[in-house]
N, C-alpha and C positions, 0 to 999 in steps of 0.2 A: 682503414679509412671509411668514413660513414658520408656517403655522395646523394645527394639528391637529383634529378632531371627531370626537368620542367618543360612538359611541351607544349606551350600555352596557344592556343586558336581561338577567333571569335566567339567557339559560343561552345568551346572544348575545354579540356584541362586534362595531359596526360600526365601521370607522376611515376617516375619508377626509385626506388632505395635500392642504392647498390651498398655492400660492405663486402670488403675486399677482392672485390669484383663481381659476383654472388648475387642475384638478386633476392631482398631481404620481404619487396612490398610490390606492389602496383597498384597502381588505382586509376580512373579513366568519369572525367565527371563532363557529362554533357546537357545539354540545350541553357545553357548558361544565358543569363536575359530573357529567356525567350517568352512567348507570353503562355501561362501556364505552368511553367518551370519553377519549382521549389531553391533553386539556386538562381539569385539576382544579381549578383556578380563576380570577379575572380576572386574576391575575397571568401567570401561564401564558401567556394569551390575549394580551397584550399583548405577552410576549417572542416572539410567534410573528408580530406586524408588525414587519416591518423596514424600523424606522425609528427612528433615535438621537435619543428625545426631548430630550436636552439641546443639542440643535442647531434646535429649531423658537424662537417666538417667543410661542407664545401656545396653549395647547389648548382647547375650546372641547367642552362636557358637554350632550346632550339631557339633562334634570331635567323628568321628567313633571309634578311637583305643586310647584305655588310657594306653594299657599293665601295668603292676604294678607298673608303678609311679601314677596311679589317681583312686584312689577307692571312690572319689566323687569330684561335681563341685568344680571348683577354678577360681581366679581369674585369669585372665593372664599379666604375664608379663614373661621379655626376656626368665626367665631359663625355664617358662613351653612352651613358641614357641619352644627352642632350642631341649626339649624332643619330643612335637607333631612331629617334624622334624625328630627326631632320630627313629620313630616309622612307616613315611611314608615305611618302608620295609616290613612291617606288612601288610600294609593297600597302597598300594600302589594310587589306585584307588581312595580312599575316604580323606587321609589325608594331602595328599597335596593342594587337594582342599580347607577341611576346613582351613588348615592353610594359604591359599592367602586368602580370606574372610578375615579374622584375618587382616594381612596386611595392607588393604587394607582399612580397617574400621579404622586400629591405623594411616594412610595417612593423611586419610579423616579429622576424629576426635582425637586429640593426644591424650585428656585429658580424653576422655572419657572411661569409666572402662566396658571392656569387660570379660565376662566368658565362661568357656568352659565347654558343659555338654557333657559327653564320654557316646560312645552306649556301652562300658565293664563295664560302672561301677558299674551298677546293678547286675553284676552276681560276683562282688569280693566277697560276703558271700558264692560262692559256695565252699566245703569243699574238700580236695587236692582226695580224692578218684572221686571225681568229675570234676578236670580239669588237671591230672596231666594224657599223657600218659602214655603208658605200652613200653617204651622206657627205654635207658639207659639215669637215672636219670643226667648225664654229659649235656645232650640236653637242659635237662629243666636250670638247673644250672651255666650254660655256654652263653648259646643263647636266653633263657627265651622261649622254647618251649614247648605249655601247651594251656589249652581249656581256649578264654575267653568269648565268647559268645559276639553276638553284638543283635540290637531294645532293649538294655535294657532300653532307655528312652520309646519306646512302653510300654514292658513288665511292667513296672516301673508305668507307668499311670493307663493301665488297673488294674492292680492291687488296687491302690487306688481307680478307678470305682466302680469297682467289690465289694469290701468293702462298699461301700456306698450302693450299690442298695441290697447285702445281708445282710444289718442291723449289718454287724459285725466288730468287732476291726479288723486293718489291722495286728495285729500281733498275730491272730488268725485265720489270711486266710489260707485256702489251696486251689491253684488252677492252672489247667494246660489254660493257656495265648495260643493262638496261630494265629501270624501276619502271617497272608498268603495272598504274594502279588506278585510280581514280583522277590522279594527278600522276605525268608519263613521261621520262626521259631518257634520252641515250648520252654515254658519254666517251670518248674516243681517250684511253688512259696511255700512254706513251710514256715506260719507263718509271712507271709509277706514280706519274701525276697527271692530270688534266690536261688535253690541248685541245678538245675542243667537244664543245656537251648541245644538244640542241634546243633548249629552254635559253631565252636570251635576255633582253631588257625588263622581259618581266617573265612569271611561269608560263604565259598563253601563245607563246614561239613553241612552234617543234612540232612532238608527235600527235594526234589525235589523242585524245582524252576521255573524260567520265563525260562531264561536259564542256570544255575546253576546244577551239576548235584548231587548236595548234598553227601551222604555214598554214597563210591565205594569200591573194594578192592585197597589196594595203590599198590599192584605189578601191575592192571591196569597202572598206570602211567610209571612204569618202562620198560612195554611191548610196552609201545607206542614209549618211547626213545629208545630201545637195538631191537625192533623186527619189528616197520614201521619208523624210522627215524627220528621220529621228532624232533625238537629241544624242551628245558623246554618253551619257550614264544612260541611255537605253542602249545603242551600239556597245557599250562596255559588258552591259548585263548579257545581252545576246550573245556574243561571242565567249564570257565566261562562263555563262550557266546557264544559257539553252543550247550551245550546237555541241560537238564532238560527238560521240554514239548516242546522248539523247537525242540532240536536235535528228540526228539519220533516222535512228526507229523508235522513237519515244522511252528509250528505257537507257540507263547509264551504267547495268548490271551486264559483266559479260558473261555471268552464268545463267540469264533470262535468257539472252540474247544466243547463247548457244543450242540452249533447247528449243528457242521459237521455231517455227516452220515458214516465218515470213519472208517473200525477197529485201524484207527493207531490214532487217535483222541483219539476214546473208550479208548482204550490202555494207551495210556500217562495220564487218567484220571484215572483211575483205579490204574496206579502208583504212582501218586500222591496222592489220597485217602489211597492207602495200606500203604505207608511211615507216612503217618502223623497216620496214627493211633495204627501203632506199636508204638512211640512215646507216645501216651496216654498211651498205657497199660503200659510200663516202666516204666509213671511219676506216675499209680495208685498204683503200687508195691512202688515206693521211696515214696511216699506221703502216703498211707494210707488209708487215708480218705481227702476225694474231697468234696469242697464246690460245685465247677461248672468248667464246660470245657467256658474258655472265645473263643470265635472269633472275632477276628478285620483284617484290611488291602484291600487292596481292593477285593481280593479272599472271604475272611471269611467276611466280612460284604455283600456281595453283591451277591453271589452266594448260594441259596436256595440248589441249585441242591448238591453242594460240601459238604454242613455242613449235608443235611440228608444223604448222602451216607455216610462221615464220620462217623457217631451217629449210623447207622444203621447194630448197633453188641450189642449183648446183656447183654455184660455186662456193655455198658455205656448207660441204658435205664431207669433207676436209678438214674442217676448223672444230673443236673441242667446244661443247655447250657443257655451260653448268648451271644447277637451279643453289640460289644460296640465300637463304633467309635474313634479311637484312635485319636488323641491330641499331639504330639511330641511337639511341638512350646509352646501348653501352658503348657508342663511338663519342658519345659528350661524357660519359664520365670517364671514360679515356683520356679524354680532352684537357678534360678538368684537372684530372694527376698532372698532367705535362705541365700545363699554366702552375700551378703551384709549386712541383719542382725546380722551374724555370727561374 
């Protein structure tokens, strides 16, 4: 079987060719639109992989936000474009992207059957004490405001990794996942599914970031609108894409950031370690009992320095760490087989 997976971003385009599990191709086309950029749109970007999608079998969509119409891959057609749509409010950033991809590839290739694998849908086993605010229930009910976690095709992989290399049933796993990248999450896996992840109504909940600035107090947000001015898409911009380690020491790299000699380096590093591992302790208390702390992303696979300062507390000295190279692309063409078999 000849699988295509599409990881489409604002101004990205990842592609990988899988056959028979295998991969055949890759390609990675970036600054899409941008000014300068020899590629003006996802069309463009798509005729610059070569590779004659009307000869694959099945293409295969990262779709950031599924909100509660997708608690697992589907096939797409118009009524699930017309929700991915209804949902870009959500995910502003990432779903409209996926959804030209989609497009774009139904242009290309009419006939050919595309699916959508959503980064929430791993976490729909979380249980309502786990995604439901301490809001007035009308919020949730009304507007569908509520935690639903996103990298759950990450968390979703690793997990099945993780079971293989601990010799155990995947629905006997317990273990706290954590992609720590540019974009950062923990996820508390119980049994082999999600109970509870620390990205929530949208990705800008949870751990420190690249530039994300993850938990805040929300009346922060309100003091920035009523007591400096700002408008909500300045307060949006700021908290997306100037604080987390840039905002602390100007740089969103944690390989600068380890060699600087700065206290504001130290600093932003040391915030980022403290967050992530309150995070553990919380998922030790929901979970119990830990198989293993997973690491993947480009942070946690690749930074020595990050994972022992992380580990270096004593009550996770005890608990089995593992570093496992996360796989998205071939957890959607994974995906993809099932939806079709199905």
């Amino acid at each position: 079987m000849k699988i295509g997976v599409i990881n489409s971003g604002s101004s990205s385009l990842k592609f990988k060719l899988f056959e028979d599990g295998v991969v055949q191709y890759s390609c990675v086309v970036e600054h899409i639109g941008e000014d300068g950029s020899e590629v003006a749109n996802h069309l463009e970007a798509l005729q610059k992989i070569e590779v004659d999608f009307t000869t694959l079998d099945v293409v295969g969509h990262r779709v950031v936000h599924g909100g509660e119409f997708f608690t697992q891959s589907v096939i797409i057609d118009e009524d699930v474009m017309q929700k991915i749509a209804s949902l870009s409010r959500l995910a502003p950033l990432h779903n409209p992207a996926n959804l030209e991809g989609i497009k774009v590839v139904k242009k290309i290739a009419p006939s050919l059957k595309q699916v959508a694998v959503f980064d929430t849908a791993f976490h729909s086993s979380m249980p309502q004490e786990a995604y439901l605010y301490a809001i007035d229930t009308k919020f949730y009910k009304q507007h569908h405001i509520r935690r639903y976690g996103f990298h759950g095709t990450s968390h979703s992989y690793l997990a099945k990794e993780a079971a293989k290399i601990l010799k155990k049933e995947l629905n006997e796993l317990n273990i706290i996942s954590l992609h720590l990248g540019n974009g950062a999450s923990a996820c508390a896996v119980k049994n082999g599914k999600s109970v509870d992840t620390s990205m929530g109504f949208t990705p800008l909940e949870g751990l420190v970031m690249g530039t994300r600035s993850g938990d805040l107090d929300p009346a922060i947000v309100l003091y920035m609108q009523q007591e400096l001015g700002l408008s909500v898409d300045e307060v949006q911009k700021e908290l997306n894409k100037h604080s987390g380690l840039l905002g602390l020491a100007k740089s969103n790299d944690v390989r600068d950031l380890q060699q600087s000699q700065t206290k504001e380096a130290q600093t932003a590093l040391d915030i980022f370690v403290r967050r992530v591992q309150k995070y553990i302790g919380s998922y030790i208390v929901l979970l119990d009992d830990v198989d293993a702390i997973v690491f993947s992303g480009g942070i946690g696979e690749h930074s020595e320095y990050i994972r022992n300062k992380i580990l270096d507390v004593k009550v996770l000295k005890d608990i089995k760490s593992l570093v496992i190279q996360t796989d998205e692309e071939l957890e959607i063409a994974q995906e993809c087989i099932k939806v079709l078999q199905a």
